[in-house]
N, C-alpha and C positions, 0 to 999 in steps of 0.2 A: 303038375310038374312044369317047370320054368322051362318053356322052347325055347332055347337059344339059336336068333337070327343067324347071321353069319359073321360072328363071334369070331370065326377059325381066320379066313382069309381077313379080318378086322386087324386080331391080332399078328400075324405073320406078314404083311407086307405093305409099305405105300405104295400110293398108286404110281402105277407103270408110267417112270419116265424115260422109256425108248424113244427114239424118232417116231414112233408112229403112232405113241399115245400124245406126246405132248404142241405145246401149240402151234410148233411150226407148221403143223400141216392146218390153223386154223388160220393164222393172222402171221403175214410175213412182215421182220423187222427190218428189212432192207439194210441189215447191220456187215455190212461189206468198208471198206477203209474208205470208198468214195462217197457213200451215204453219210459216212457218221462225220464226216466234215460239217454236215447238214447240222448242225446242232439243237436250232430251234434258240439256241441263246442269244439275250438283247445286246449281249457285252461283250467284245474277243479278247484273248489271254493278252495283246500287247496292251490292249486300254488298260485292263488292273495292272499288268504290271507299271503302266504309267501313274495311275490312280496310288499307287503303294511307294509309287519314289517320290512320289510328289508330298505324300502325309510324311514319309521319312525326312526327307529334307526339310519339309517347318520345321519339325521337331529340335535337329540339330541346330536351324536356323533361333530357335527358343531359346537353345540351352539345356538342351538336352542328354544327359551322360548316353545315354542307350535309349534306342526306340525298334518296336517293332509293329509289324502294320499287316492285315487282310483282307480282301476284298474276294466278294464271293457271291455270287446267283444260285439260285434254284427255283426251278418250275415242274409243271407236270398236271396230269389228267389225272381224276378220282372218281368215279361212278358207281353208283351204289344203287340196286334193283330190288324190290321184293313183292314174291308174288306175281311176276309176270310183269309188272309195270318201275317203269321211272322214277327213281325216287329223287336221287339228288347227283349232279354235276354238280362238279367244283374245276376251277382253271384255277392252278395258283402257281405265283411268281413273285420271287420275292430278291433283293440284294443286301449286302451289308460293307460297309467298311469300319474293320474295329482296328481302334490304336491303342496300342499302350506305350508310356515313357517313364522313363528312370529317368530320377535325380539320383545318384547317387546307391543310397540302398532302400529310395522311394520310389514308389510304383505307383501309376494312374492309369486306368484305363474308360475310354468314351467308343462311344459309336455311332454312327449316321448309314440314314436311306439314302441319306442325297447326295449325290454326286460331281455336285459344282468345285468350282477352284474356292468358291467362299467357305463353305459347307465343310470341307475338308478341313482346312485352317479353322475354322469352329473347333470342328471335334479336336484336331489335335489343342488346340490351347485348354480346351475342358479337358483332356486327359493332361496336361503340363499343370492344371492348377490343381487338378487333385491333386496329384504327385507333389505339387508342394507342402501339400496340410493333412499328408496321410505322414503316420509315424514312421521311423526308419524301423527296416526288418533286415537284418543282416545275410540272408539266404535270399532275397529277393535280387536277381539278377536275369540276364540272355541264359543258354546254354554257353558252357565252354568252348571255344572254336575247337577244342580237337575232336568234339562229339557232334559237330556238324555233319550232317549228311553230304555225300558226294553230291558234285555237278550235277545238273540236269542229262548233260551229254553221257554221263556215268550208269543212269539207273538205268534198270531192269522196267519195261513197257508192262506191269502188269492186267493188261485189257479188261479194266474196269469200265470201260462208257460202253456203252449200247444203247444209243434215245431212240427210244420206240413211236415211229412218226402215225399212231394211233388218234381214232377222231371219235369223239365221245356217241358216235351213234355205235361205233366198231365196238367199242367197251360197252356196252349197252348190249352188245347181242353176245358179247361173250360172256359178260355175269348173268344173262336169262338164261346162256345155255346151259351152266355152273348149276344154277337154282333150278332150271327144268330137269336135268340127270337126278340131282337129287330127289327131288321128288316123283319123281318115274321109278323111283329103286324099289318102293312099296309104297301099298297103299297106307299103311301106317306111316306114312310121311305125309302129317296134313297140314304142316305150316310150314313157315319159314321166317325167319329175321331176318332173312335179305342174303345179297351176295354182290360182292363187289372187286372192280377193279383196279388198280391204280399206277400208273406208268410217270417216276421220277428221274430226274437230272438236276444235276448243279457242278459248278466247277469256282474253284478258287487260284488266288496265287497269294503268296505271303512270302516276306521277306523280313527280316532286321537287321543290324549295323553288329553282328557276330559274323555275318559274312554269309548266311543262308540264302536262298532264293529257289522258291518253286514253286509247284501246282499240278493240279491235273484237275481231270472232268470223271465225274463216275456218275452212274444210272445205279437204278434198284425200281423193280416190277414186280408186282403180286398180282394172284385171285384169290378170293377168301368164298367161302356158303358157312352160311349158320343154320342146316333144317331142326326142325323141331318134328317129335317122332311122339305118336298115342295110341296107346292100347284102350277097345274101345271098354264099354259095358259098365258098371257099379262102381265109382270111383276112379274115374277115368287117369288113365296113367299117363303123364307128356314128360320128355326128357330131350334137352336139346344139347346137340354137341358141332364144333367146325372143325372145317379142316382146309390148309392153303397151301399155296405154292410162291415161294420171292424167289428170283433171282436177277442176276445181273440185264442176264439176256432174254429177253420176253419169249424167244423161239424155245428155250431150254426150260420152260414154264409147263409144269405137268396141262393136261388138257382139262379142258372144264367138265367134261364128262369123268375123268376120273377123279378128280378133285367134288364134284359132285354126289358121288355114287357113293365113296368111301367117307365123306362124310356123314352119307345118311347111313351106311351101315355102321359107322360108330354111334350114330342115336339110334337107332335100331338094338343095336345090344345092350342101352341102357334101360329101357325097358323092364318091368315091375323088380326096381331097386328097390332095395331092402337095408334096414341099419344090421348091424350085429354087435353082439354084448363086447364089453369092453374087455381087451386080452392085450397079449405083449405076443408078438409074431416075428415072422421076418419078413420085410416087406421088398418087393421089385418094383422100382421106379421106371414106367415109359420112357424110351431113350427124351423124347422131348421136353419131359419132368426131370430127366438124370442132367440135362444140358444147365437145368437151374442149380444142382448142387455144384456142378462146378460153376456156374457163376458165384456162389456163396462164396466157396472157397477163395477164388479171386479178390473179391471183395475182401477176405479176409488180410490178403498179403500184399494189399497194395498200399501207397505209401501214406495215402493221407489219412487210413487207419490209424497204420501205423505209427507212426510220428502223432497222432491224437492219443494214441494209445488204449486205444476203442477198438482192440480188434481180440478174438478170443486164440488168435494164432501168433501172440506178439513172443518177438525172440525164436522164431522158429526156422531160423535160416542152418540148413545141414541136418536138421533135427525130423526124425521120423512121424510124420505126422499122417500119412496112410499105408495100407499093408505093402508090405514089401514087390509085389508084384503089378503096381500100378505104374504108369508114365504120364507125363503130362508134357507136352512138344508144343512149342510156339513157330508159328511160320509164316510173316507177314507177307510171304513173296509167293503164293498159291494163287497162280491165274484168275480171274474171275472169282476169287474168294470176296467174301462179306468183310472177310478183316482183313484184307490186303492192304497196302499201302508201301510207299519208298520211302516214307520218313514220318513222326509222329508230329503230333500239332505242333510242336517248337521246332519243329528241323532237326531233329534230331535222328540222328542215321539208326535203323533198325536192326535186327539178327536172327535168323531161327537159332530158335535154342530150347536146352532142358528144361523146364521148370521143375520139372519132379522124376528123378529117378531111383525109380526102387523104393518110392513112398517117401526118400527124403527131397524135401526143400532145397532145389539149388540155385533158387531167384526170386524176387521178389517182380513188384510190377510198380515201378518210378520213375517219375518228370524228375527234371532236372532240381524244382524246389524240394521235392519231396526227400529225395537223396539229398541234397545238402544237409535238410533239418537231420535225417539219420546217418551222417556220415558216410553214406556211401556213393555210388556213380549212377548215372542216370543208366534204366535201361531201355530208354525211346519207348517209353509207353503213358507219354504225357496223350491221353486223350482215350487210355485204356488199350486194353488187350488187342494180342491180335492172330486173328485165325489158330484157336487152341483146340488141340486133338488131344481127349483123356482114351489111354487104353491100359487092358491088360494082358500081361505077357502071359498067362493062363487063357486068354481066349483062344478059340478054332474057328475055323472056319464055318464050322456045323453049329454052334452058340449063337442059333437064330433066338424070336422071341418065345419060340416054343418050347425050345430046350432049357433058355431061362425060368418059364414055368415048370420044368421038372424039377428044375436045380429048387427052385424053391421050396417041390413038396406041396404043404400046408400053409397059407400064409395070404398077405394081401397084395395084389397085384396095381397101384396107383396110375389113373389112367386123368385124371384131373384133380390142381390142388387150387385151394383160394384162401385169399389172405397173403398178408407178407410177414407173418410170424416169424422170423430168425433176430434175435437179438445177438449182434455182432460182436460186443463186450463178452458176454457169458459163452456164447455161441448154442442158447437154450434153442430150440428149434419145436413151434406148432403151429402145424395148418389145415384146416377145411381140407377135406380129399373127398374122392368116390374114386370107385373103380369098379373091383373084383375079388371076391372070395375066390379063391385057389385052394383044391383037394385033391392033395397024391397028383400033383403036376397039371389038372386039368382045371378049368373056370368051373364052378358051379353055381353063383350065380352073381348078378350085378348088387354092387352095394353104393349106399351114397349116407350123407349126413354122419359123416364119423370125422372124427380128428387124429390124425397122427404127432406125434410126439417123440422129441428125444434129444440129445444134445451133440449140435456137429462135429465136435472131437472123438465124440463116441462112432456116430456113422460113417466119419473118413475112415476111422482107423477100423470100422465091420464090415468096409466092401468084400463081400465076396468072390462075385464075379462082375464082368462087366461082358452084354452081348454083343452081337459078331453084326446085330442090325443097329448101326451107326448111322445117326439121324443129323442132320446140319441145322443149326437153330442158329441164326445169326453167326458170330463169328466163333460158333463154339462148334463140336464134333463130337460123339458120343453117344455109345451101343447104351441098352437098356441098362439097370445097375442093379444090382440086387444087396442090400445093406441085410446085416445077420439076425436084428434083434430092434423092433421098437415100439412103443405103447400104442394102443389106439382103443380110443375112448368113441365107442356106440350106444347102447341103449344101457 
């Protein structure tokens, strides 16, 4: 009979991030208003913004209808350990200034490392001569000035920078301690693929002759462990799984001891996996797997699908396209959020809003070309989404991931998938998975080597429920998912 490790606390909780699990009590970020002056950057916000009137003005100085211009840094610390020892430092730093100029309804864009008064007048004449010998495209233009984002003096500070003044011996002993919890969780934790850290910043300003101008500085910090987990005796069993922590502010970073632990206990439960014969079930996607359907989804209704007419959601604006009890809320202005922002790549001012209520479609996701080419209005999501919360008005508070295993019954519980099988046009959907067989609401044992299948107009519209354990994966949000009905092909 299959022991199952600690399966239970696996499934029911990430590691504890209290104050007293996470890292501030390991590594202070000195992230106070007087530290974070301290930026660590080679360039200050008045230099780009000089560096960006200066590429502006050749431009018009050329003959230029419209120009727009960015200048932008990013640096930061990467350390990766395994096994006790040092594997790899990385320092990287890097800048850019990218131009583009309209002739007319011609568009050219160059770019340059270099930051001299020559270098600039380079790139812009290489973006002025494309733009002469590129064909006219009649959608190619700035944003509209009415869709320009407010002043600088206007927006909302959403406290995105946090540069974590970390020194790669610091990051060194905090991926050992990452990779030593792990393996201290059991002795059937006999390897590792390492563990690492990695502490980034970069900040931009960009402007164009719509009347735009701005910038900010944002940070993003992680710790990641890959252990690898064997059972011993006659065909020895190894199953390896991770698990991490990003966010803005390094203090707010789970600790490495629990980031650690919980990842060995997820390779811990995979342990003597097994296929099973091929059936049609209903399957529960891990809220961090559930975070990809709605990325699909996304992808489906965003413009440049759309207007290709490559998307298996096309025409779908008002129209029902998941069960009536789903939401889908966009909200760029979430403190400290992954998708925050005051304006989208083109300066184009943002909004929280609907995207999906009551399963219909009340938005799409379009740059300002994108909506030209479909006759409609930009909605400042030139550079993609931002901070999306999928829920449903059926969950409770109690619709942990335990109780999504009951809602399931009988069925496959997906705790990792590979491959990028989704065909966008058809919207046909198959991928590599493992996870968990589920009976009468409880795990009974680890499974792997099967393929799920089905087609994503069919699974938006058989979400049943969605869990109350809400997982933040990049700029998306979202409890575990439980879909009604789909194939899966095992032995």
């Amino acid at each position: 009979m299959w022991e199952q490790p600690s399966i239970i606390a696996v499934r029911m909780k990430k590691p504890n991030t209290s104050p007293q699990a996470t890292l501030k009590a390991t590594v202070k970020t000195g992230a106070t208003a007087a530290s974070r002056a301290v930026s660590g950057f080679s360039y200050s916000r008045p230099f780009f913004e000089d560096l960006v009137d200066t590429a502006l003005k050749h431009a018009k100085k050329l003959g230029a209808t419209d120009a727009a211009a960015e200048a932008s840094e990013g640096c930061g610390l990467s350390v990766s350990v395994r096994k006790g020892e040092l594997e790899n430092v990385e320092r990287n730093r890097d800048k850019s200034l990218g131009v583009t100029v309209y002739l007319g309804k011609r568009r050219g864009n160059a770019s340059t490392s270099d930051f001299s008064r020559a270098a600039i007048e380079q790139t812009v004449q290489a973006a002025y001569d494309i733009a002469r010998f590129t064909a006219e495209d009649p959608f190619a233009a700035l944003p509209d000035a009415a869709d320009i984002a407010v002043p600088a003096e206007q927006r909302t500070d959403l406290d995105l920078f946090y540069p974590w003044a970390i020194t790669s011996e610091q990051a060194a002993e905090l991926a050992m301690a990452c990779e030593a919890a792990a393996l201290q969780t059991s002795k059937r934790i006999t390897n590792s693929e390492g563990a690492g850290v990695s502490a980034q910043q970069s900040h931009f300003f960009s402007a164009h002759t719509s009347g735009f101008r701005g910038g900010y500085a944002s940070s993003r910090h992680s710790m990641s462990v890959s252990p690898i987990a064997s059972s011993p005796g006659k065909g020895q069993d190894m199953q390896r799984d991770a698990w991490y922590s990003s966010m803005r502010n390094a203090e707010e970073l789970a600790s490495p001891q629990a980031i650690g632990r919980y990842a060995a206990e997820r390779a811990l439960s995979r342990l003597k996996s097994r296929k099973i014969a091929t059936t049609e079930c209903a399957v529960l996607f891990e809220s961090p797997l559930a975070a990809g359907l709605l990325g699909s989804f996304v992808q489906a209704i965003s413009g440049g699908a759309l207007y290709r007419k490559s998307s298996f959601l096309m025409d779908s604006m008002g129209k029902q396209v998941l069960p009536k009890h789903i939401d889908i809320a966009e909200d760029p202005f979430i403190k400290r959020g992954k998708g925050s922002s005051p304006f989208d790549e083109e300066g184009v001012k943002v909004q929280a809003r609907q995207v999906v209520e009551a399963g219909r479609v009340q938005g799409y996701f379009l740059s300002s070309y994108s909506a030209r080419k479909l006759g409609m209005k930009t909605t400042g999501n030139a550079g993609g989404s931002h901070n999306l919360i999928l829920s449903s008005r059926l969950t409770k508070a109690g619709d942990t991931l335990d109780a999504m295993l009951q809602r399931l019954g009988t069925g496959l519980f997906v705790t990792e998938l590979m491959g990028s099988g989704v065909n966008y046009v058809t919207g046909d959907y198959s991928r590599g998975a493992s996870g968990f067989w589920v009976e009468k609401g409880c795990i009974a044992f680890p499974v792997e080597e099967i393929t799920i299948a089905g087609n994503m107009k069919d699974m938006l519209k058989g979400i049943l429920a969605v869990g109350s354990d809400t997982y933040n994966y990049g700029a998306k949000t979202v409890g575990s998912i439980l879909v009604n009905r789909m194939k899966v092909a095992g032995s």
